[in-house]
C-alpha positions as CSV (number, residue, x, y, z in Angstrom):
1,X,62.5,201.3,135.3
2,X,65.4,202.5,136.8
3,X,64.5,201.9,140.5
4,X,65.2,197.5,139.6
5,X,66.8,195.8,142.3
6,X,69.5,193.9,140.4
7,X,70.8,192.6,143.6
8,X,69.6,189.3,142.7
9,X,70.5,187.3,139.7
10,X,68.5,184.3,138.1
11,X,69.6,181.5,135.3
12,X,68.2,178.8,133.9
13,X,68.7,176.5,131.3
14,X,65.9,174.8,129.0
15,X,65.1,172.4,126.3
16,X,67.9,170.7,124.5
17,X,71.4,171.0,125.6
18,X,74.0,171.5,123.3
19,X,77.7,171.8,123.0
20,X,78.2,175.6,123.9
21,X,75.2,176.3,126.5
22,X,77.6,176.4,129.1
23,X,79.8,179.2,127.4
24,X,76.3,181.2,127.6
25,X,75.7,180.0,131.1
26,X,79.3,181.2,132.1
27,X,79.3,184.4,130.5
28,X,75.7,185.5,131.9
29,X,77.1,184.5,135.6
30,X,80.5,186.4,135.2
31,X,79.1,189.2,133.5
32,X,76.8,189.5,136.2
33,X,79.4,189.9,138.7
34,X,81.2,192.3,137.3
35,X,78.6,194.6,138.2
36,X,78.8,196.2,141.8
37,X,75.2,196.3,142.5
38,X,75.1,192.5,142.0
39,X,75.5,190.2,145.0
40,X,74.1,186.8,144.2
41,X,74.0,185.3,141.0
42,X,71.5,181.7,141.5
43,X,71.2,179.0,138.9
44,X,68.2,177.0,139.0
45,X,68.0,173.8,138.2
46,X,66.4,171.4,135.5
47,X,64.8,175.1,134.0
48,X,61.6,176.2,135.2
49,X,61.1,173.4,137.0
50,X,63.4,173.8,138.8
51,X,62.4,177.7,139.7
52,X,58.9,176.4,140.7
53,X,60.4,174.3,143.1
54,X,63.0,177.1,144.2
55,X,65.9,174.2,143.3
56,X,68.8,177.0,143.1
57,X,72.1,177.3,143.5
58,X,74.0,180.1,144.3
59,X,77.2,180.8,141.6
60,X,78.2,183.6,143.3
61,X,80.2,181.1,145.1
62,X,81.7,179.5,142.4
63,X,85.5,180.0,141.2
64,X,86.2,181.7,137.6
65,X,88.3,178.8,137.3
66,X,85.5,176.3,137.4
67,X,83.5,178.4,135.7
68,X,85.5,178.5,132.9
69,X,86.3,174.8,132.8
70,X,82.3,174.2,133.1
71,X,81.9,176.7,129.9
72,X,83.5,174.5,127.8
73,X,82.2,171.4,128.5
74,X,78.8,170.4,126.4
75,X,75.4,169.8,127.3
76,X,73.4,171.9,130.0
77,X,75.4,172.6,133.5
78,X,72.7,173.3,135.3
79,X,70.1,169.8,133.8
80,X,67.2,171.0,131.7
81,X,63.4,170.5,131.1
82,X,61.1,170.1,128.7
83,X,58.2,171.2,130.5
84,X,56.3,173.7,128.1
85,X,54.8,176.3,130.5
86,X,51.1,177.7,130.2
87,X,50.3,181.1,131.6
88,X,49.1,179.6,134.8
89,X,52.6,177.6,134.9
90,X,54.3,181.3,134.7
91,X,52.4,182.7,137.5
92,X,54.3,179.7,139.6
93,X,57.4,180.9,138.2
94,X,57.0,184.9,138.8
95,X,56.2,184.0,142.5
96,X,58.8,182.7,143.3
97,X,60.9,185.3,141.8
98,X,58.8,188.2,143.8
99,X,59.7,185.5,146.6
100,X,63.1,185.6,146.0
101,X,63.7,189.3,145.4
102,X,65.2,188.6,141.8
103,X,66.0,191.8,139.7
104,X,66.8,189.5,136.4
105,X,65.8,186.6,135.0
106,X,68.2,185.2,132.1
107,X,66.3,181.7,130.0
108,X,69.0,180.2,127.8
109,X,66.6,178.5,125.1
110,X,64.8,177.9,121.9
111,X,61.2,179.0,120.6
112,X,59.3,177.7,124.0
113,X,62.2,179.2,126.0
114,X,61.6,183.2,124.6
115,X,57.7,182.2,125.1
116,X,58.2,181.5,128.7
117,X,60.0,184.7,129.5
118,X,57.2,186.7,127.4
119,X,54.9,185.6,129.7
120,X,56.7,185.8,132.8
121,X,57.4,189.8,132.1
122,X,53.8,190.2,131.2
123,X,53.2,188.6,134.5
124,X,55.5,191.0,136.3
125,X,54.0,194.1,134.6
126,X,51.2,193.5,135.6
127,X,51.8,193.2,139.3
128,X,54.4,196.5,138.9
129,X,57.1,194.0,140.0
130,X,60.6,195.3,138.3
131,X,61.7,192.4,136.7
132,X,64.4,193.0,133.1
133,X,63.5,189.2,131.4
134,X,66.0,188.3,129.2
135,X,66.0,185.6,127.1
136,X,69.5,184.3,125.7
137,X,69.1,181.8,122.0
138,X,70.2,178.3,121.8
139,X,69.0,175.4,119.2
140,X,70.8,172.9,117.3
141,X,67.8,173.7,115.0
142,X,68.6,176.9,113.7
143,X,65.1,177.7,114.0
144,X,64.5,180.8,115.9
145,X,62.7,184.0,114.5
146,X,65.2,187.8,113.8
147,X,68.3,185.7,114.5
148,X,71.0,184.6,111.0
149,X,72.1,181.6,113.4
150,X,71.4,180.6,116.7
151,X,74.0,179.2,119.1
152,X,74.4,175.0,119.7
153,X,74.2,175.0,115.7
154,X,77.2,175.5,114.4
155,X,78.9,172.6,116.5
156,X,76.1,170.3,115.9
157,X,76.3,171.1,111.8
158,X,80.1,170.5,112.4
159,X,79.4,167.5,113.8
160,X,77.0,166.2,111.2
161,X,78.9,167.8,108.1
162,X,82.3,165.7,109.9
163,X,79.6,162.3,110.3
164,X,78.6,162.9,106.9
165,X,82.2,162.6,105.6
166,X,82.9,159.8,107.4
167,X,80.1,158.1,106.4
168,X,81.0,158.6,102.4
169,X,84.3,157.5,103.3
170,X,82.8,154.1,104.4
171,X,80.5,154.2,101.5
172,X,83.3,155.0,98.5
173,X,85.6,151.7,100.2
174,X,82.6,149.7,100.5
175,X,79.7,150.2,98.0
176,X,76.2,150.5,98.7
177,X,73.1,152.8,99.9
178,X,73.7,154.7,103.1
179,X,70.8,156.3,104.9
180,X,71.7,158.9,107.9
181,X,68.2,160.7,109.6
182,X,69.5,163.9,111.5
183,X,67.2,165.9,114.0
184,X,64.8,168.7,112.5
185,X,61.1,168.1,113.0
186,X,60.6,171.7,111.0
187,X,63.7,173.0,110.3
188,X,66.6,171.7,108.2
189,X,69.1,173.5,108.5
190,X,71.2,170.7,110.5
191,X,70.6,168.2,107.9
192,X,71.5,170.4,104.7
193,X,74.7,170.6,107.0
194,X,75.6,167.6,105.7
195,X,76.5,169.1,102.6
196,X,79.8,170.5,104.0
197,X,81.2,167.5,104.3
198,X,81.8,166.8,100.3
199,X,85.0,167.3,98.9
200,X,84.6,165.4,95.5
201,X,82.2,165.9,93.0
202,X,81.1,162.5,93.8
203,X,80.8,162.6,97.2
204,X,78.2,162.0,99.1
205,X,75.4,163.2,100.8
206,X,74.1,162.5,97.0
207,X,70.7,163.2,98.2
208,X,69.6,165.7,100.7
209,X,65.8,165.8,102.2
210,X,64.7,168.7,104.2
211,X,61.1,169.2,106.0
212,X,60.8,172.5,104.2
213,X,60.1,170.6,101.3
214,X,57.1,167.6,101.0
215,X,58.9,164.2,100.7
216,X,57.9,162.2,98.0
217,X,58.3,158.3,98.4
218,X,58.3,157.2,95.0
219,X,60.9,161.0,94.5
220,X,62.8,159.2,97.0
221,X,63.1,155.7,95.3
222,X,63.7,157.1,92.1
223,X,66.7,159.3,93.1
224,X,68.3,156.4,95.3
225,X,68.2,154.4,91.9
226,X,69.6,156.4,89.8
227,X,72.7,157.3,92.0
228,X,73.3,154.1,92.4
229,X,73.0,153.1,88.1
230,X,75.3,156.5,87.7
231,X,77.9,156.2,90.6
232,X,77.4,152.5,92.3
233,X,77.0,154.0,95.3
234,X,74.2,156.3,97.1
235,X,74.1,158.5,100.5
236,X,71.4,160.1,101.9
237,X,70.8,162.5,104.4
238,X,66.9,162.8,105.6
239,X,65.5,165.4,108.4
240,X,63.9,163.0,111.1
241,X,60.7,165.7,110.1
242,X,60.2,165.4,106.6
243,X,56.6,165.1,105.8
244,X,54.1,164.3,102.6
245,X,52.3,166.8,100.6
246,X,49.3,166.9,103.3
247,X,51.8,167.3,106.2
248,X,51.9,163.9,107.3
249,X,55.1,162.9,109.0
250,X,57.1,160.1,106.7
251,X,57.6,158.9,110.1
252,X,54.1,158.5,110.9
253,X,52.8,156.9,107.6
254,X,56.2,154.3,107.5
255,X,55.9,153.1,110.9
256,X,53.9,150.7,112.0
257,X,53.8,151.9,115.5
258,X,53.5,155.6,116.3
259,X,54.7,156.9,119.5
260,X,53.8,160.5,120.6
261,X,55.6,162.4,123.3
262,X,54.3,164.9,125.7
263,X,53.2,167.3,123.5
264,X,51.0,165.2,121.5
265,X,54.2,165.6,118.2
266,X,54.7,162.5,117.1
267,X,58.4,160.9,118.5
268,X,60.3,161.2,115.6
269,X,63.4,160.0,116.9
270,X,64.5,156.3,118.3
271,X,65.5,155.0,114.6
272,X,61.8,153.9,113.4
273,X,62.3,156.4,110.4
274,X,65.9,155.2,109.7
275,X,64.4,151.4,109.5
276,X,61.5,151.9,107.1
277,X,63.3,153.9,104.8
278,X,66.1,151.1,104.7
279,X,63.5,148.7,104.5
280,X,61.5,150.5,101.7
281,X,64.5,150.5,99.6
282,X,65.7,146.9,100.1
283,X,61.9,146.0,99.3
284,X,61.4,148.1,96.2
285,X,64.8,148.5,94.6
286,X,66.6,145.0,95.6
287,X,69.5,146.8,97.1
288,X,71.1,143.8,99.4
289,X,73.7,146.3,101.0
290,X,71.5,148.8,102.7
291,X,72.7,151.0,105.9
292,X,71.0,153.4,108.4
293,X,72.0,155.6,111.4
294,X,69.8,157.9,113.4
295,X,72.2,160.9,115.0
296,X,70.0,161.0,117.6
297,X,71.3,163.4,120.6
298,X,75.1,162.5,119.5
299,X,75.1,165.8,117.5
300,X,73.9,167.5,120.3
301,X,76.5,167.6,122.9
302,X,79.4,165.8,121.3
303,X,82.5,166.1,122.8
304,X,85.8,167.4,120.5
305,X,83.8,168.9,118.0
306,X,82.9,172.0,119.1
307,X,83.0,175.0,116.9
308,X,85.1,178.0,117.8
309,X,83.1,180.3,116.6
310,X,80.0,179.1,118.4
311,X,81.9,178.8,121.4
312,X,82.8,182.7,121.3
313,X,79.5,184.0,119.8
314,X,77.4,181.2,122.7
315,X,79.9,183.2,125.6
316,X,78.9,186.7,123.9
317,X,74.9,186.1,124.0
318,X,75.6,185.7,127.4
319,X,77.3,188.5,128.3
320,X,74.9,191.1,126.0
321,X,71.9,189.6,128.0
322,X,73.5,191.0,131.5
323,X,74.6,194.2,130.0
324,X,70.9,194.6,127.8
325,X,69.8,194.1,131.0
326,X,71.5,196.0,133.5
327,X,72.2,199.0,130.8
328,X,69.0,198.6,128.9
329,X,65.6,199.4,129.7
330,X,62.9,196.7,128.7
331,X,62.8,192.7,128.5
332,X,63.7,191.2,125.3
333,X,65.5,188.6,123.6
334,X,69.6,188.8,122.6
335,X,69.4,188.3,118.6
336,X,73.0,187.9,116.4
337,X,72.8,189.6,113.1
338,X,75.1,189.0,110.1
339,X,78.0,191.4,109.1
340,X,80.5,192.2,106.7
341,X,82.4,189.2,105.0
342,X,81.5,187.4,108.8
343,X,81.5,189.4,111.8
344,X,78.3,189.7,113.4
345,X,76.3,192.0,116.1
346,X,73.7,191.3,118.8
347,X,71.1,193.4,119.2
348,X,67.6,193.2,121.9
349,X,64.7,192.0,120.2
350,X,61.1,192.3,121.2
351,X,59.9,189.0,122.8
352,X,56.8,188.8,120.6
353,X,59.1,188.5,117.4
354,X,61.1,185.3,118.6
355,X,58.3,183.7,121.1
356,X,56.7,180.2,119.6
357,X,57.6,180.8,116.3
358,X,59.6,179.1,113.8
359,X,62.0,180.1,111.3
360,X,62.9,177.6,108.0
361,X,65.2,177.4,105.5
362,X,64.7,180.2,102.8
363,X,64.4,178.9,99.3
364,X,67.6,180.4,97.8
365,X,69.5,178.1,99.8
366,X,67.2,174.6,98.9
367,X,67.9,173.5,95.0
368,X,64.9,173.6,92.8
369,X,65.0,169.6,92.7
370,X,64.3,169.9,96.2
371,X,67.1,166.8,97.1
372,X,70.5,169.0,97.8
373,X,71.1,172.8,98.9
374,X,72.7,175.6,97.2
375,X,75.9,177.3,97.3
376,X,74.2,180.2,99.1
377,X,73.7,177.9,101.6
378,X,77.2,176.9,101.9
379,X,78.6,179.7,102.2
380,X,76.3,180.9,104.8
381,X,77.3,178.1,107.0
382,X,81.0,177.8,106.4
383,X,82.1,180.5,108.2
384,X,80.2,179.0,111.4
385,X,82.0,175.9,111.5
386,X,85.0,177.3,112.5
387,X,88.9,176.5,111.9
388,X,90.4,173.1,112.2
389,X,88.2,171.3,110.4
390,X,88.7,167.7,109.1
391,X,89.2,167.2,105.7
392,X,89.8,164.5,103.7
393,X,92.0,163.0,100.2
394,X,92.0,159.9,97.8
395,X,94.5,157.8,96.3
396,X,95.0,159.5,92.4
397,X,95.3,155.9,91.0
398,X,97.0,155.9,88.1
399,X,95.3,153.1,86.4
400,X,97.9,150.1,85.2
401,X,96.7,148.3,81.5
402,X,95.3,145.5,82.1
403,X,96.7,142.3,80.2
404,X,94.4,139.2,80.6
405,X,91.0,141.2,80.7
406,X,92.2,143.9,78.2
């Protein structure tokens, strides 16, 4: 296809945002322009939707400077969408880039993301319109197909493995049952995160629940009690997604509203999940001191704790998409692959092998109990969180005799 037009540059931004999108935003746009036969680089806004309503902007005009100060600042630069696009919904978007003349499309996004660009280079095949589609990964969830990690995880898993720690600190000074739900409707990768946060054999997250595994109430119960007869104290880290044995959403069957979003998926987040549980185990264990967060979208975008590795690796994806596409010859999307002790590589993978699928956690790194993770999986995610992080210590306490109630 060497007889592209790559005049004409085109990114976008979908689904979630996260606290390195930006870097990938950044290093698409001056990657771009490094190249001579590129002469505008737009950004549209709020994703597709934005490209169906030919919202753009035109970054060629914007200073490195900027650009740089933009890459490391979280959530999504350019606003984001959540519309799920059809095939008819793609057509709408490939006109507009035949309008416009654009040579490459870059899609920074998760599973619904890669689908989109599948279907808008299908589109442009079809017509014989040059188009190179690339499609750069981002998820807090970990979740997509070919790739070891994805990029927006490994700050948001810092950020819950630092919560985490935090929250066992309050928990150790002030005794009780702490209940934190993290996001993960399939996936749960960000919760077992929480794992990284223990220093102690004591510590806590004490139990772990991830989707990939059915979640049993009267399990549940059980495992709360008997942390708190053996160490007087219990925390518990739950994926907002965790379902039954006939793949009924713990959400669902606790709450006594159900909300569904635009998809028809049930709305998982909100705190409903957080509540019940709480509620469930004040009602059937007697527990007075009961607690419950929901992370919601803090771990998403949180400013401060931001992993340098996923900073680097987020700016990298961006800059292999321009150069796959520029260099390369077909559509595809930018996949990192594991190396060495940690190092990793990117490579271009077929569309069809990311696009609306999901990846979960293997079972080497879920214990067999199915309430904690393994080792495997922390030290598969240890090397993504990056240097500088928190840590924290406990008074020895060297016990004095006691006299009066010896």
């Amino acid at each position: 296809m060497s007889d592209i037009d790559f005049s004409k540059v085109l990114v976008a931004q979908g689904g979630g945002p996260t606290a390195v999108i930006n870097q990938s935003l950044v290093g698409a746009v001056l990657e771009s322009r490094k190249f001579r036969q590129v002469e505008r680089v737009y950004g549209a806004f709020h994703g597709v939707r934005g490209i169906v309503d030919e919202n753009f902007a035109d970054l060629t005009q914007e200073t490195t400077h900027n650009l740089e100060l933009v890459a490391g600042t979280p959530s999504s630069a350019l606003g984001s969408t959540r519309d799920k696009p059809d095939v008819k919904y793609c057509q709408e978007i490939f006109k507009v880039l035949q309008a416009h003349k654009i040579g490459c499309f870059f899609y920074i996004g998760g599973n619904d993301s890669s689908d989109t660009v599948r279907i808008v280079s299908q589109e442009a095949k079809a017509h014989g319109y040059p188009l190179r589609a690339i499609h750069i990964p981002k998820t807090i969830d970990n979740d997509l197909m070919v790739n070891d990690h994805t990029p927006g995880f490994p700050s948001a898993a810092r950020f819950v493995a630092q919560a985490f720690a935090g929250a066992n600190l309050d928990n150790w000074a002030l005794p009780g049952v702490y209940i934190g739900v993290v996001m993960g409707r399939h996936a749960g990768f960000l919760t077992a995160a929480s794992a990284l946060g223990k220093k102690f054999p004591d510590d806590g997250p004490h139990l772990i629940y991830v989707p990939e595994r059915p979640f049993v109430v009267d399990n549940f119960l059980a495992g709360v009690k008997s942390t708190m007869e053996r160490l007087g104290r219990c925390v518990v880290a739950v994926s907002e997604g965790v379902s039954d044995e006939n793949h009924t959403p713990i959400a669902e069957k606790l709450a006594k509203k159900v909300e569904r979003d635009s998809h028809g998926n049930v709305h998982l987040g909100g705190g409903a999940l957080a509540d019940e549980l709480s509620d469930l185990v004040k009602d059937k264990l007697g527990f007075k001191r009961v607690r419950a967060d929901t992370f919601g979208y803090l771990q998403r975008s949180f400013v401060g704790c931001v992993s340098d590795v996923d900073q680097r690796e987020a700016r990298e994806v961006g800059e292999k998409a321009v150069q796959y596409a520029i260099w390369g010859d077909s559509c595809g999307s930018v996949t990192i692959h594991r190396t060495g002790l940690y190092s990793v590589d990117y490579r271009l993978t077929p569309l069809e092998e990311i696009a609306a699928k999901t990846k979960v956690m293997p079972d080497e790194f879920i214990s067999p109990c199915g309430a904690d993770v393994t080792d495997a999986f922390r030290y598969y995610l240890r090397p993504l969180l990056g240097s500088g992080m928190a840590d924290a210590y406990r008074l020895r306490l060297a016990r004095v005799p006691k006299i009066l109630k010896a």
